[in-house]
C-alpha positions in Angstrom: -4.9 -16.6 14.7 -5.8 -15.5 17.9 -3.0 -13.1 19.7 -3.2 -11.0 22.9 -1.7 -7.9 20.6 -5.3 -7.9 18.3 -6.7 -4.7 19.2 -10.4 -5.9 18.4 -12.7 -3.5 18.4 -16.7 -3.1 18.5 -18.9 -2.4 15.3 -20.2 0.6 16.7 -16.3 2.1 17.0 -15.8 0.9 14.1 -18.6 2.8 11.9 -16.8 5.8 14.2 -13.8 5.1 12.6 -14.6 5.0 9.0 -17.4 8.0 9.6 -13.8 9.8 11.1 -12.0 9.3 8.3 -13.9 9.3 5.1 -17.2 11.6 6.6 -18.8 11.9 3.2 -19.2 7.7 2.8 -21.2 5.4 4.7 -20.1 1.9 6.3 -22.3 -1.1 4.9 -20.3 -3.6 6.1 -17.1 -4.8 8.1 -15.3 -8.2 7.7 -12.6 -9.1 10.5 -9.3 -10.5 8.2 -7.9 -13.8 10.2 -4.6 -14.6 8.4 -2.4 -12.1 10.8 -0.8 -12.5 14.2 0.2 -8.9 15.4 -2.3 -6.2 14.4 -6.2 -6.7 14.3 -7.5 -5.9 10.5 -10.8 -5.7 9.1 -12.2 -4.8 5.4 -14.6 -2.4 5.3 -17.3 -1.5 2.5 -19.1 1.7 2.0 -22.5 2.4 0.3 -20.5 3.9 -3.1 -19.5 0.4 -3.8 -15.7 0.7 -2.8 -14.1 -0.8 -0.1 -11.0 -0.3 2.0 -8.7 -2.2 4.9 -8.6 -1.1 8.1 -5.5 -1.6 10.8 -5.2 -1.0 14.7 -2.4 -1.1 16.4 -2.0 -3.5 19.6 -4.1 -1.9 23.3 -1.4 0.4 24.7 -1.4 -1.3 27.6 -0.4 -4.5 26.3 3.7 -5.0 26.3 5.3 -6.0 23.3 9.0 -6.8 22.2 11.6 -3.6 22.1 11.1 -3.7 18.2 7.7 -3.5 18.2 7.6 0.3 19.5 5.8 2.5 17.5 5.4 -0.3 14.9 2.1 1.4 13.0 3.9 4.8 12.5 6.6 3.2 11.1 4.8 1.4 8.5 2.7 4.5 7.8 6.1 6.1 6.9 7.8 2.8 5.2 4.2 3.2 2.9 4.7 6.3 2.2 8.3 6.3 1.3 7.7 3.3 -1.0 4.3 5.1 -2.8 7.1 7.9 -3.6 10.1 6.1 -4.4 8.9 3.3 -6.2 6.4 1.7 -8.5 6.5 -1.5 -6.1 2.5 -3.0 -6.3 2.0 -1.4 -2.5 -1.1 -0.6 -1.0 -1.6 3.7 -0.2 -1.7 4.9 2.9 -5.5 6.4 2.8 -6.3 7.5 6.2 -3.4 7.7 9.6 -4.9 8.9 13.1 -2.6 8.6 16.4 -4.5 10.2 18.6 -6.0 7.3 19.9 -9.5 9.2 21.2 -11.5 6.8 19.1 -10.0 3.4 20.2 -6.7 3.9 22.7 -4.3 3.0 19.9 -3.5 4.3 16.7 -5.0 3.2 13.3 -4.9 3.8 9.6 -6.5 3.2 6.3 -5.2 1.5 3.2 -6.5 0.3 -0.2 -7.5 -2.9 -0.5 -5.1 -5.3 -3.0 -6.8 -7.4 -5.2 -6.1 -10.9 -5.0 -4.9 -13.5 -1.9 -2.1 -14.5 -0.2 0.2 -16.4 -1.8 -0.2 -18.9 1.4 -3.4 -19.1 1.3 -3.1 -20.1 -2.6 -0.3 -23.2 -2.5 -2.0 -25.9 -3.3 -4.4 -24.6 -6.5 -0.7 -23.2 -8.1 1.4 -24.9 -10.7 5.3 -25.5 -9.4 6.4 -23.0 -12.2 3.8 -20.2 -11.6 4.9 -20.5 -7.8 8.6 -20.5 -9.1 8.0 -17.7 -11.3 6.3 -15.4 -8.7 9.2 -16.4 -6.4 11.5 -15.0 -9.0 9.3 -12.1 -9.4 9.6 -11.4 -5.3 13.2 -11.5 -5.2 13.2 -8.8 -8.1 10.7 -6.9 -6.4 12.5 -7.3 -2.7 15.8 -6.0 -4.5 14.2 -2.5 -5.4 13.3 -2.0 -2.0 17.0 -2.5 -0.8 17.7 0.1 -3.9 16.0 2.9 -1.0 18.6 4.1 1.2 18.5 6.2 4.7 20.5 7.8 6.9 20.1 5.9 10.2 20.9 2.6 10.8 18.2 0.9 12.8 14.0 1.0 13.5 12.0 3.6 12.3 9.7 3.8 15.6 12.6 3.3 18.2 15.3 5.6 19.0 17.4 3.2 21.3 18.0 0.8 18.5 19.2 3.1 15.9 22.3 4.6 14.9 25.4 5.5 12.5 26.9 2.2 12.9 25.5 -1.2 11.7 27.4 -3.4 13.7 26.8 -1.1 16.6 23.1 -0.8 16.0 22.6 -5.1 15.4 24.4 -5.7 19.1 21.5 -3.2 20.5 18.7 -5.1 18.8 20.4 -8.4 19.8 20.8 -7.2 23.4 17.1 -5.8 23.1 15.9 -9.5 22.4 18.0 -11.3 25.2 15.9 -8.9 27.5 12.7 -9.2 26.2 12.9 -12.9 26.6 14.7 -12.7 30.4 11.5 -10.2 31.2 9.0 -13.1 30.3 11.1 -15.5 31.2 11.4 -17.5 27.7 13.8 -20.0 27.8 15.7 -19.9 24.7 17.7 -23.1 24.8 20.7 -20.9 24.2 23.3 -18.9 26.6 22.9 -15.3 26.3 26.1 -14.4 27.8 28.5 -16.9 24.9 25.7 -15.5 22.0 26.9 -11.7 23.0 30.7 -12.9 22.9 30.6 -14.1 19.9 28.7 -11.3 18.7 31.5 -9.3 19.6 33.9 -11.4 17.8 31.9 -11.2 14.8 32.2 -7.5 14.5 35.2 -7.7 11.5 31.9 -9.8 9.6 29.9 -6.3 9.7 32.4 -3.5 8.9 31.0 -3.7 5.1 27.7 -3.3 6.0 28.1 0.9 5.3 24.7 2.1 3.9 21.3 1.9 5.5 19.0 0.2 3.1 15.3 -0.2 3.2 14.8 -3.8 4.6 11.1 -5.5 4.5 12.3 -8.4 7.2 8.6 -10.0 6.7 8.1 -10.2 3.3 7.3 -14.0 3.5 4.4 -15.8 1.7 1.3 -14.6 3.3 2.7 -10.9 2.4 2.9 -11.9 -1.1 -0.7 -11.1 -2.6 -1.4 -13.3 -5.8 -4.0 -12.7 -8.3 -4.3 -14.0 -12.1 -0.8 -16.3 -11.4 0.8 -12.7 -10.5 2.5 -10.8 -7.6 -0.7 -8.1 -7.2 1.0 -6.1 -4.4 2.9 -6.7 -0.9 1.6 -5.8 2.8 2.9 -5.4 6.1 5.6 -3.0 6.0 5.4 -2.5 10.0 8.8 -4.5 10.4 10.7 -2.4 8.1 14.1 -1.4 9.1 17.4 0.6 7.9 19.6 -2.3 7.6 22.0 -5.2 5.5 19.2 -6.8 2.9 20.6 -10.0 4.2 17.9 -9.7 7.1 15.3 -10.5 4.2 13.4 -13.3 4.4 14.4 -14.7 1.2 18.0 -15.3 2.3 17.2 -17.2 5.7 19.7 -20.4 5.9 16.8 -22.9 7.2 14.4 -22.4 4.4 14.9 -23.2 0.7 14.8 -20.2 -1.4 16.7 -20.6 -4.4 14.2 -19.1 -6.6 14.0 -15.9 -4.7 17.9 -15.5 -4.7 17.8 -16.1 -8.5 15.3 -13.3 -8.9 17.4 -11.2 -6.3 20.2 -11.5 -8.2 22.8 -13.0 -5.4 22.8 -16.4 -5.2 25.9 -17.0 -3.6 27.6 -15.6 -0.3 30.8 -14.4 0.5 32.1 -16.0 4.1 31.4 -12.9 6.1 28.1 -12.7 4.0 27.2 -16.3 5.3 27.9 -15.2 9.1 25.9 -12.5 8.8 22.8 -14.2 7.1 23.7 -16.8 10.3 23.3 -13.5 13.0 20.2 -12.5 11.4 18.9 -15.9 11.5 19.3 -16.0 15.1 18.0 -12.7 15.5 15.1 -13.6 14.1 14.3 -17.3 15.9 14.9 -15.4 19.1 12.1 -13.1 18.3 10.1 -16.2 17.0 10.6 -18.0 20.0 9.0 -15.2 22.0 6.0 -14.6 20.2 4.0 -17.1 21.8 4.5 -15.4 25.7 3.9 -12.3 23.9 0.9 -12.4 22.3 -0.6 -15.2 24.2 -1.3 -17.7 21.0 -3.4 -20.5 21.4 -0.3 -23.3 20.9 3.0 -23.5 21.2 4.0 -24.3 17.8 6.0 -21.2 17.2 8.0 -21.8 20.0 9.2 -25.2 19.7 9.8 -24.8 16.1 11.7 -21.7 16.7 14.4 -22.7 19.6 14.7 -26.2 17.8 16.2 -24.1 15.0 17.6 -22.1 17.0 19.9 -24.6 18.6 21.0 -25.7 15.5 21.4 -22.5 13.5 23.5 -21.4 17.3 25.9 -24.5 16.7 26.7 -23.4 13.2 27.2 -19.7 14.1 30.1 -20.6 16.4 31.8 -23.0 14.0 31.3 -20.5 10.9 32.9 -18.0 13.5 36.2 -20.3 14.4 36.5 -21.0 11.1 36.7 -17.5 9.7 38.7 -16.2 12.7 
């Protein structure tokens, strides 16, 4: 996918980079990885045989959504913390720099999982292997909820975190409503009725009392899949102290029964379902903007995204009226 936030970089910078950080190997060869659509990536070999992946963060002086800020470092950390906490198949953390002398942004290191995305590897699976490794991510996404923190909110932003969920969710959602007026993305729903109803919803998030470790992106192509198994999970960037509800697995528009099974909640409370509702929207809003962000090459994303949207917008407000 081509995107305006791929921090490309040439060969020569490159060699600079792995010289940097592991000076006692040589790089034999680099291999740009294609499947993303934030962060540039690229696998990189060394003369002893092993080999390693290699992320950069977006140019500095590209402008990306409120979220986004100091995205690397926080997925550096949300490594890190699951390496210690958990026995979660994650890749380590091998090498962080943020200076940004060798290539204006910040980069790190990580070992290379074995295996392929579970997106890329649909069509050559059986129905029950891909409902059994379904199973197996919901497990697996549960035990990161099990880590907690002490701060609502994203690890690499100050403005959106905070004591209070509900408090901390209206930030992000006000966040979003401004990162779409300052690109001028038409979102095909009114801001102003989406925050009122926001604020009506606050009884819905009162439960919501302990910050847990949320993925947020832990869809199929971070799902890596070797031998019919779950071989490890990537792209921790995203993570954020929040309700597990904002997982992936329990979106509303997408079928994922076998997830919730493996999970171990398959059904919702009311103020449950509102809330899996809000973080729908929060993350179609997000979607939507993507393609003014980065600068993709369609506009698939973004008709997909506010077509839900709409939809997911008109069931918020009657789940709301109903409850209230």
């Amino acid at each position: 996918m081509i995107s305006k936030t791929k921090n490309s970089q040439t060969k020569d910078t490159l060699h600079r980079m792995a010289a940097n950080a592991f000076p006692l190997e040589t790089c034999t060869e680099i291999l740009e990885l294609t499947e993303g659509y934030f962060n540039v990536a690229y696998r990189i070999s060394f003369s002893g045989g092993r080999s390693c992946i290699l992320k950069i963060a977006p140019p500095k002086e590209v402008r990306t959504m409120s979220y986004e800020k100091n995205i690397m470092a926080s997925e550096v950390y949300a490594m890190n913390l699951v390496a210690r906490k958990t026995s979660l198949p994650a890749a380590k953390v091998l090498f962080y720099d943020d200076s940004c002398s060798l290539c204006g942004s910040p980069y790190f290191f990580m070992e290379e999982l074995k295996g392929a995305s579970f997106s890329s590897q649909q069509e050559k699976l059986s129905d029950e292997v891909k409902k059994q490794i379904r199973i197996h991510s919901g497990r697996l996404n549960r035990e990161i909820n099990q880590i907690t923190g002490d701060i609502f909110g994203y690890m690499g932003n100050g403005d959106l975190q905070g004591n209070n969920w509900f408090f901390v969710f209206s930030q992000i959602i006000e966040y979003a409503l401004k990162d779409a007026e300052y690109m001028s993305v038409d979102l095909k729903i009114p801001s102003l009725q989406l925050k009122e109803c926001l604020t009506l919803s606050k009884p819905f998030f009162q439960s919501v009392t302990t910050p847990c470790l949320v993925h947020w992106d832990l869809w199929d192509g971070n799902i890596f899949i070797k031998d019919n198994q779950i071989s490890g999970l990537i792209d921790w960037e995203r993570c954020v102290w929040g309700d597990p509800l904002m997982e992936v697995g329990f979106r509303t528009y997408e079928s994922h029964e076998d997830f919730r099974f493996g999970y171990g909640k398959e059904a919702f409370s009311q103020e449950e379902s509102i809330r899996a509702l809000w973080y729908d929207i929060y993350t179609l809003l997000l979607v939507a903007q993507e393609c003014d962000y980065r600068m993709y090459d369609t506009r698939d994303f973004y008709d997909w995204s506010t077509d839900l949207l709409m939809k997911k917008w008109k069931e918020l407000q009657l789940a709301v009226k109903e409850a209230l």
